[in-house]
N, C-alpha and C positions, 0 to 999 in steps of 0.2 A: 500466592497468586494463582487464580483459574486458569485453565486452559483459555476462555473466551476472553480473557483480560488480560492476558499473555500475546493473543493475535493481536489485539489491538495496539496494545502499548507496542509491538515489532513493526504493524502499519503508520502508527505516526511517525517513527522513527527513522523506517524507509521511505517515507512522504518527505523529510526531510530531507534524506542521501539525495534521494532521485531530484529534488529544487535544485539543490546544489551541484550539480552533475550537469541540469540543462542551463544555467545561469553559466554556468562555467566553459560550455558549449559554444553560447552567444559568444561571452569575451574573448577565446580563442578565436572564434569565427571573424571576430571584427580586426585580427590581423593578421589573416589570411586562409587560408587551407590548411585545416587542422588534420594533424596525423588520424588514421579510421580509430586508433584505436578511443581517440577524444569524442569521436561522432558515435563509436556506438557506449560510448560511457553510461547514458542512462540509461538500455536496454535491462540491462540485469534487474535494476532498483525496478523499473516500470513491469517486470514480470512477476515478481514478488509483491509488488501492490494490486497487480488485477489476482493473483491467488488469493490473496490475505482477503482483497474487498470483496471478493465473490463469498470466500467464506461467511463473511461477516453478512454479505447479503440474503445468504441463504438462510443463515442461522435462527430467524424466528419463524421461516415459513417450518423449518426442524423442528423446532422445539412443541410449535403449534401443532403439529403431524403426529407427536408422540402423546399430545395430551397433557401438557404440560402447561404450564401460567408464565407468563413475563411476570420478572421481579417486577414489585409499586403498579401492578394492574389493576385498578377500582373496578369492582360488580357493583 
């Protein structure tokens, strides 16, 4: 597995922590004043998905910079 396929498969992954973290949020929420440490649960997952998706965002303006081709790119 690549390095770029490695970020990826880690961001779906933590796209999924981080669902479940705010979903879990709400249902504490709905009965009553949840301990900080339940409010700030998605924090961590939500910090690790804007590094992964920045990465990810940047990664063809990268590749495109070095001169390089996207995989399946028709001339």
């Amino acid at each position: 597995m690549t390095w770029n396929n490695w970020i990826r498969q880690f961001h779906r992954w933590v796209s999924i922590v981080f669902t479940l973290t705010v979903i879990a949020n709400f249902v504490v929420r709905a009965w009553g004043e949840p301990p900080l440490w339940v409010t700030y649960s998605p924090l961590l997952p939500l910090f690790l998905l804007l590094f992964s998706g920045l990465y990810m965002f940047v990664l063809p303006y990268a590749v495109r910079a070095r001169g390089g081709r996207r995989a399946g790119a028709v001339e």
